[in-house]
Chimera marker file (.cmm) of the C-alpha trace (Angstrom):
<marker_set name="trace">
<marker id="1" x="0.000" y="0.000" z="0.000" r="1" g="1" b="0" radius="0.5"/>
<marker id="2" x="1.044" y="3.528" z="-0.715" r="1" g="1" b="0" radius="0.5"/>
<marker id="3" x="-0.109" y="7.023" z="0.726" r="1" g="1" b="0" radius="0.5"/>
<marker id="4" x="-1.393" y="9.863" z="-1.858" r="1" g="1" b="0" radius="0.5"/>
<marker id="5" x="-1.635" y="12.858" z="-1.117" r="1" g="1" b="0" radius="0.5"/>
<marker id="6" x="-4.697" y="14.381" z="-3.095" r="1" g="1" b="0" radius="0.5"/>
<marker id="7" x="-7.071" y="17.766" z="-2.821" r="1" g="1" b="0" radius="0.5"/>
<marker id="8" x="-11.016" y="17.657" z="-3.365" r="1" g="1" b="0" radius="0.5"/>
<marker id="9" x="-12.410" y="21.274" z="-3.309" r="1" g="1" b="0" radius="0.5"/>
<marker id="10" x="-9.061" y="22.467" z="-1.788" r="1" g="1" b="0" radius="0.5"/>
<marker id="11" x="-9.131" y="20.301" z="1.210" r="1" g="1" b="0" radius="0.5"/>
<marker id="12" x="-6.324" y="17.778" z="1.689" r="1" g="1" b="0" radius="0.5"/>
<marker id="13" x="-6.729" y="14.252" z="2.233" r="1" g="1" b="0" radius="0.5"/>
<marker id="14" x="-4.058" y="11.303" z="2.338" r="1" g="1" b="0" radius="0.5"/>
<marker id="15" x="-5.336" y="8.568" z="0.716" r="1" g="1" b="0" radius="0.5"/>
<marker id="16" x="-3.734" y="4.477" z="0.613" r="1" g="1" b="0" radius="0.5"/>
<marker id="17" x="-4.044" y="2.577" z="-2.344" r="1" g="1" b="0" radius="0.5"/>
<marker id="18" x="-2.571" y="-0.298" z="-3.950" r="1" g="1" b="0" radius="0.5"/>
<marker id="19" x="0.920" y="0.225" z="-6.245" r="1" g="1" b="0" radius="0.5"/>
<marker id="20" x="0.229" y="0.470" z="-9.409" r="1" g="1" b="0" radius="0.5"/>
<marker id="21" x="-3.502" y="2.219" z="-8.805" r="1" g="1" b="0" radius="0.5"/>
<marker id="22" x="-2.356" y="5.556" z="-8.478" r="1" g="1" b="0" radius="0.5"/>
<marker id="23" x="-3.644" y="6.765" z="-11.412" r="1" g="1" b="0" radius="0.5"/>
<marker id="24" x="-7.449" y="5.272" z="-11.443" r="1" g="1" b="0" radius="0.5"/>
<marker id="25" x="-7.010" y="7.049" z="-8.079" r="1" g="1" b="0" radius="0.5"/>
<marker id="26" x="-6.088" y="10.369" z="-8.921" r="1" g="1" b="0" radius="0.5"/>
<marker id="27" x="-8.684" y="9.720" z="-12.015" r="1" g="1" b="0" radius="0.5"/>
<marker id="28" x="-11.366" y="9.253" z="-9.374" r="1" g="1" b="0" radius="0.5"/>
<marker id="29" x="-10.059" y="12.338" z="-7.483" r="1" g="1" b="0" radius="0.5"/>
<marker id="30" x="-10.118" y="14.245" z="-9.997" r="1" g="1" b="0" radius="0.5"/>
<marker id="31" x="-13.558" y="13.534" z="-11.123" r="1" g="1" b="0" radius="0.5"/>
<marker id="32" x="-15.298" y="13.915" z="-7.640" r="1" g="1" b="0" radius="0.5"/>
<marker id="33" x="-13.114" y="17.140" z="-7.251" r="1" g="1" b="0" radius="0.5"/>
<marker id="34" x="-14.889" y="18.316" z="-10.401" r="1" g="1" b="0" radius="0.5"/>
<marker id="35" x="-18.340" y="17.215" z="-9.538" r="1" g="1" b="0" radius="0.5"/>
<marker id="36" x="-17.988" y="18.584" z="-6.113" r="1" g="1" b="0" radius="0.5"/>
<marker id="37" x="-16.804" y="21.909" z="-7.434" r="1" g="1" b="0" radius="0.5"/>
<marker id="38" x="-19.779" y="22.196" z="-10.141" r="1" g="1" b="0" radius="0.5"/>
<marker id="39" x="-22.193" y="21.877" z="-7.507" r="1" g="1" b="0" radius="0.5"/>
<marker id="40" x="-20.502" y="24.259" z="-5.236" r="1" g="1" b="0" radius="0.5"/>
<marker id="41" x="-20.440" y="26.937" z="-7.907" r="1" g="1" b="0" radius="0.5"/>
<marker id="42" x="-23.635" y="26.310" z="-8.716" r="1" g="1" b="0" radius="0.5"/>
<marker id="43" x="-23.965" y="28.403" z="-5.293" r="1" g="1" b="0" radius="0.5"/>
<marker id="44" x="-27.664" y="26.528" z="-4.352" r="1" g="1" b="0" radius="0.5"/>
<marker id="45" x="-25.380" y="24.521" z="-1.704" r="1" g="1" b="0" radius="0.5"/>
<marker id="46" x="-23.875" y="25.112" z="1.626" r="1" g="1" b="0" radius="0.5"/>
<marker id="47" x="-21.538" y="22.760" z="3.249" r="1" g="1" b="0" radius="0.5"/>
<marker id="48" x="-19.528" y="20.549" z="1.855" r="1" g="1" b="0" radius="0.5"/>
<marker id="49" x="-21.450" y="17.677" z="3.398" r="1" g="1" b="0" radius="0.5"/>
<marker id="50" x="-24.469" y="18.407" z="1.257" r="1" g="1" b="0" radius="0.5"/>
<marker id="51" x="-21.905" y="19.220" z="-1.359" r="1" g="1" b="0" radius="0.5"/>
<marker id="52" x="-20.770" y="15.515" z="-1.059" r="1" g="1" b="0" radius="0.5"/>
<marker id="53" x="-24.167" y="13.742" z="-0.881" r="1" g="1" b="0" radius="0.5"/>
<marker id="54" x="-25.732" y="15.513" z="-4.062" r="1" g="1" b="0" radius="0.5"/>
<marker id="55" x="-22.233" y="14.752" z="-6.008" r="1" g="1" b="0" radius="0.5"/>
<marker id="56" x="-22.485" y="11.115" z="-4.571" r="1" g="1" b="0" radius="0.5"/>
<marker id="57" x="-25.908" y="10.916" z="-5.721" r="1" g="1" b="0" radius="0.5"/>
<marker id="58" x="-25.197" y="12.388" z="-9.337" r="1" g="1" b="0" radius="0.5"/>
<marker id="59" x="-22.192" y="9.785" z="-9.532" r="1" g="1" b="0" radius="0.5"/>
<marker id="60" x="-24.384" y="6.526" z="-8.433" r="1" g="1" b="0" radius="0.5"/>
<marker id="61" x="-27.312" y="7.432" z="-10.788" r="1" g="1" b="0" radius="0.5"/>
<marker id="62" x="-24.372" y="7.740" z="-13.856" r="1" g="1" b="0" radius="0.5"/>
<marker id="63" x="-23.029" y="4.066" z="-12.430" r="1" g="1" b="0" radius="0.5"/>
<marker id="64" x="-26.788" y="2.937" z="-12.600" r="1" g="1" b="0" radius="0.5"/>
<marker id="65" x="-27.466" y="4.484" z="-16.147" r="1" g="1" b="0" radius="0.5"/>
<marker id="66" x="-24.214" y="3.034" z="-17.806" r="1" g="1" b="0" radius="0.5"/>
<marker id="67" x="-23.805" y="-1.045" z="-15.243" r="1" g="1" b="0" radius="0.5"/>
<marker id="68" x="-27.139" y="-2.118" z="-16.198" r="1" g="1" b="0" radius="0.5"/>
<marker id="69" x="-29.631" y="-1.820" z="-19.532" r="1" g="1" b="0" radius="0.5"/>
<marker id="70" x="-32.396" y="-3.209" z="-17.034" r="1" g="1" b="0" radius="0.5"/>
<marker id="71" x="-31.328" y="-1.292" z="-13.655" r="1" g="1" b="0" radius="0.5"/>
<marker id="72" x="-33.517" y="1.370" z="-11.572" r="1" g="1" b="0" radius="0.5"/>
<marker id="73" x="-32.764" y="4.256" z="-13.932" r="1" g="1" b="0" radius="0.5"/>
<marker id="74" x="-32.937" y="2.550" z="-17.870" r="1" g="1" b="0" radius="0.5"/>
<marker id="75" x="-36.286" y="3.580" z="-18.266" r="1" g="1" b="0" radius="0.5"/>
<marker id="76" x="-35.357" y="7.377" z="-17.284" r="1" g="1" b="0" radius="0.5"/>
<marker id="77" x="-33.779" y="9.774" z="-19.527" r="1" g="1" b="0" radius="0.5"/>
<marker id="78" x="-31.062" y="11.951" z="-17.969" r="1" g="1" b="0" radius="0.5"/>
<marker id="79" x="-33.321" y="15.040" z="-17.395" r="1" g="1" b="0" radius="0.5"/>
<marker id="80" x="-35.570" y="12.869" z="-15.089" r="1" g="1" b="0" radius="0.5"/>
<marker id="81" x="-32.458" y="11.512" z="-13.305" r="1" g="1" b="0" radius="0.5"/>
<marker id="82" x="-31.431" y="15.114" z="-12.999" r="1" g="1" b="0" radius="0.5"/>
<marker id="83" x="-35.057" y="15.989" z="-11.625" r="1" g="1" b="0" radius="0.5"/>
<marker id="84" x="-34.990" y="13.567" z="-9.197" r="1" g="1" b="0" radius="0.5"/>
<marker id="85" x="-32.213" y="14.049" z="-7.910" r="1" g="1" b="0" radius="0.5"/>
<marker id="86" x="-33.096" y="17.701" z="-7.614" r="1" g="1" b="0" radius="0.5"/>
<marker id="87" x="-36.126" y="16.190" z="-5.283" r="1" g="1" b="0" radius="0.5"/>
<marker id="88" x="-33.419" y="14.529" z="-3.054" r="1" g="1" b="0" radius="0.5"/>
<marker id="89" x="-31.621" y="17.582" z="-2.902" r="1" g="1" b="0" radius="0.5"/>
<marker id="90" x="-35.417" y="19.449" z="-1.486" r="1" g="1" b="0" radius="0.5"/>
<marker id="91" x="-35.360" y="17.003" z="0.986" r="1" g="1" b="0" radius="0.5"/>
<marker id="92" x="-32.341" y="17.547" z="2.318" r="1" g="1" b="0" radius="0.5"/>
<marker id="93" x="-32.860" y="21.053" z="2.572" r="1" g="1" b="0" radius="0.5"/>
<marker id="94" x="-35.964" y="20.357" z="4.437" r="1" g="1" b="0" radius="0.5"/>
<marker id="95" x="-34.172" y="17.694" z="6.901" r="1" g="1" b="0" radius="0.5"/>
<marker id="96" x="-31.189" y="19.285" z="7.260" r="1" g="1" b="0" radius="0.5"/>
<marker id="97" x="-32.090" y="23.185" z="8.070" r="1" g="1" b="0" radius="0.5"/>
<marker id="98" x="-33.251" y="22.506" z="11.506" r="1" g="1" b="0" radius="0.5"/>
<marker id="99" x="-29.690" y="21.335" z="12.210" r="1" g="1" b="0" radius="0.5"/>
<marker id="100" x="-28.457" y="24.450" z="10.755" r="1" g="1" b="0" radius="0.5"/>
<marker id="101" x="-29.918" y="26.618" z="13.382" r="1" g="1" b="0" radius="0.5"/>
<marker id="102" x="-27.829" y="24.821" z="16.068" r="1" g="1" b="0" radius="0.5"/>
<marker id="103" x="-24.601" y="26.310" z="14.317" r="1" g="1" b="0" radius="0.5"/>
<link id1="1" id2="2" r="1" g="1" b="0" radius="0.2"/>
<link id1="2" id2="3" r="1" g="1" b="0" radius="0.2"/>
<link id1="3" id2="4" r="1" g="1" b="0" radius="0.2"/>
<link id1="4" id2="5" r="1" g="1" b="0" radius="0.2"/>
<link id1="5" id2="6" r="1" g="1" b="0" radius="0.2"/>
<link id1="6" id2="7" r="1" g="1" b="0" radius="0.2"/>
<link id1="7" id2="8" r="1" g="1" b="0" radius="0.2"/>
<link id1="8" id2="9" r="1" g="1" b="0" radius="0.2"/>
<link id1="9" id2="10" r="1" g="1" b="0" radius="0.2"/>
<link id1="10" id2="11" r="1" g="1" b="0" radius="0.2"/>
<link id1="11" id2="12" r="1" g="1" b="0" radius="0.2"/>
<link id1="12" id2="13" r="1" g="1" b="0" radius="0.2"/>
<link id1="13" id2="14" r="1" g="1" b="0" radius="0.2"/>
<link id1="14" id2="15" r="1" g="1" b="0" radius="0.2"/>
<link id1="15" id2="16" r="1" g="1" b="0" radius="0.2"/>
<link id1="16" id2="17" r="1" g="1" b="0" radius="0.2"/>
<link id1="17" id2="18" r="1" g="1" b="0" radius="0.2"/>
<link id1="18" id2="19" r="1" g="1" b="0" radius="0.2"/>
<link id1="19" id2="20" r="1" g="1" b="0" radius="0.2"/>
<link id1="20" id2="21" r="1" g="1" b="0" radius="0.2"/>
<link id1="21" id2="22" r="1" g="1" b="0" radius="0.2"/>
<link id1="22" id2="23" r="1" g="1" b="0" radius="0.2"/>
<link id1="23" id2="24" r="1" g="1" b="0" radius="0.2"/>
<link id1="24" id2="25" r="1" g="1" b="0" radius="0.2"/>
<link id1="25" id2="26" r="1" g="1" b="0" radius="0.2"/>
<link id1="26" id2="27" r="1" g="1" b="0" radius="0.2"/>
<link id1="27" id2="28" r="1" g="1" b="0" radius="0.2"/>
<link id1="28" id2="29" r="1" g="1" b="0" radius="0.2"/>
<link id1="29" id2="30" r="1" g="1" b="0" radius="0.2"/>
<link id1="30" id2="31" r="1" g="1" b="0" radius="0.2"/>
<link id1="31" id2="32" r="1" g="1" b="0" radius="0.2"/>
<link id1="32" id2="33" r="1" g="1" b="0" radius="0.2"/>
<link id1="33" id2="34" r="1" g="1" b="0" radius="0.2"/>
<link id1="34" id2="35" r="1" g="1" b="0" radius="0.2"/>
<link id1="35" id2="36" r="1" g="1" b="0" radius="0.2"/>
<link id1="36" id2="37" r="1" g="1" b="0" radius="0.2"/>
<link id1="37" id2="38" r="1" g="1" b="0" radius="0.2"/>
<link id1="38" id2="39" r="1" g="1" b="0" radius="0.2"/>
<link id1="39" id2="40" r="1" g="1" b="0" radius="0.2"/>
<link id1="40" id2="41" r="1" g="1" b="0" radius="0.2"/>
<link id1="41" id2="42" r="1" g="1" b="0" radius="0.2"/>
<link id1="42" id2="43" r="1" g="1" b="0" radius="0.2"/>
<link id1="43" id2="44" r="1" g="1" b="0" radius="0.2"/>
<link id1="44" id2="45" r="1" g="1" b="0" radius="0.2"/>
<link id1="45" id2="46" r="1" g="1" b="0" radius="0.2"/>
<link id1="46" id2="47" r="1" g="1" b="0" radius="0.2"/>
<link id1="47" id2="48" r="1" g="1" b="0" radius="0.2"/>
<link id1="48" id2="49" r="1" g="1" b="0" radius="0.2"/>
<link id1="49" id2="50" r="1" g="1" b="0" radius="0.2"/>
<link id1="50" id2="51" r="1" g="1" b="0" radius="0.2"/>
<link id1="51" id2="52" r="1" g="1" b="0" radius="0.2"/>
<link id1="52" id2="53" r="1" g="1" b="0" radius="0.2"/>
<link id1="53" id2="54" r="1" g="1" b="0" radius="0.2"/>
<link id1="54" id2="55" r="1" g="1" b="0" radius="0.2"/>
<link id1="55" id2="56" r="1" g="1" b="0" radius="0.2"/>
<link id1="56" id2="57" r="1" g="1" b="0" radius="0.2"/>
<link id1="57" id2="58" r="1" g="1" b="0" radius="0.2"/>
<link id1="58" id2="59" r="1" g="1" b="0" radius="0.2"/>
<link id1="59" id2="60" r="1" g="1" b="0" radius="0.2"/>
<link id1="60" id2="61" r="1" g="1" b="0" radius="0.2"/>
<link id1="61" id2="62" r="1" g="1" b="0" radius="0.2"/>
<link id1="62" id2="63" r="1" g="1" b="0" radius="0.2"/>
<link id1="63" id2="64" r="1" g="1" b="0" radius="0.2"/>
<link id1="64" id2="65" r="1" g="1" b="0" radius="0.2"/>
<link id1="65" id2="66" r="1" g="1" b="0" radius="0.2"/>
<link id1="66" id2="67" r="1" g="1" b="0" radius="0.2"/>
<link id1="67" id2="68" r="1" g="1" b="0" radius="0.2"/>
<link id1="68" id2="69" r="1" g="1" b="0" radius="0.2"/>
<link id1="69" id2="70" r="1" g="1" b="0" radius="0.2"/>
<link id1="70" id2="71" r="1" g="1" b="0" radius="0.2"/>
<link id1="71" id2="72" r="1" g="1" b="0" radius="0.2"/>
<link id1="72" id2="73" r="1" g="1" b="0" radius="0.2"/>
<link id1="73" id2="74" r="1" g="1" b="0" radius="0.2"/>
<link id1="74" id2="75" r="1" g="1" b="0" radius="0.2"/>
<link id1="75" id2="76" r="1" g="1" b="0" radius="0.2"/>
<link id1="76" id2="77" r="1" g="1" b="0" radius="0.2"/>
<link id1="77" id2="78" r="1" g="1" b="0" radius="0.2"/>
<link id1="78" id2="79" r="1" g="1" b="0" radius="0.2"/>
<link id1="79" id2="80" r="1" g="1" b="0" radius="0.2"/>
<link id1="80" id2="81" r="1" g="1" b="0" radius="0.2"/>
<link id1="81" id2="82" r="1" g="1" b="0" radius="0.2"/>
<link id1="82" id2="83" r="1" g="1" b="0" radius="0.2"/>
<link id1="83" id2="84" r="1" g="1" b="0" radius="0.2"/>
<link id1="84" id2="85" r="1" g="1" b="0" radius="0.2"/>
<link id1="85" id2="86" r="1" g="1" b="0" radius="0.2"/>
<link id1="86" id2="87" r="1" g="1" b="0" radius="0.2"/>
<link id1="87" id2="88" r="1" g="1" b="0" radius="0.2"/>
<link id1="88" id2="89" r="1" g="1" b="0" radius="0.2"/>
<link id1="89" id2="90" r="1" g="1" b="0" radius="0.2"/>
<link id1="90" id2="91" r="1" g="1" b="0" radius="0.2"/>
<link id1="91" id2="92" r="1" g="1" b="0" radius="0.2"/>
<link id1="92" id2="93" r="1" g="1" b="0" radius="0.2"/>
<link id1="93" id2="94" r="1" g="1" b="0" radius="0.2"/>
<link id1="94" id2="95" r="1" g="1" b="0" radius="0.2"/>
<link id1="95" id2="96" r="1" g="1" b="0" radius="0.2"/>
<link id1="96" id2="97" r="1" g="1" b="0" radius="0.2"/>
<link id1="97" id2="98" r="1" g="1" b="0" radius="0.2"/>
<link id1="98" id2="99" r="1" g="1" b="0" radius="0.2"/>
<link id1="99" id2="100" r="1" g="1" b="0" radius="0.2"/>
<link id1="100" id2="101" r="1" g="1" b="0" radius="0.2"/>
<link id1="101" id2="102" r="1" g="1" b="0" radius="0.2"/>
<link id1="102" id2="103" r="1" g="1" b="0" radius="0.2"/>
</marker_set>
């Protein structure tokens, strides 16, 4: 195992993977850094924990669409992903801003 050290939305994290995977690594970095950042500069988000859900979410229903012809999203076109994941993201907002207040 082997230690990178990598940034996702400027903060630093050390992460282990096996030799020779350092690049799908930095790849995958790379990609969630991007996602991440989109969303962020999208300014409808605050905190990167939110930040990190909605990108998690975009990423899993992109898996879904491409792993299988017969999976939960094949029937959807993107826009409809896109929409409801923009639900998910209201209901966040709704769960999340009483927490808010205690900050």
């Amino acid at each position: 195992m082997i230690q990178l050290d990598v940034s996702i939305m400027g903060q630093p994290y050390k992460l282990a993977c096996k030799e020779g995977e350092e690049g799908a690594l930095q790849e995958a970095v790379a990609y969630l850094d991007g996602k991440m950042s989109a969303i962020r500069d999208a300014g409808k988000l605050k905190g990167n924990d939110r930040i990190a859900v909605m990108a998690a979410l975009g990423i899993a229903a992109e898996l879904l669409a491409t792993k299988s012809p017969d999976g939960p999203l094949s029937e959807m076109s993107m826009s409809e992903v896109k929409q409801k994941i923009a639900a998910m993201h209201e209901t966040l907002d709704t769960a999340l801003a009483p927490q808010e207040n205690l900050f």
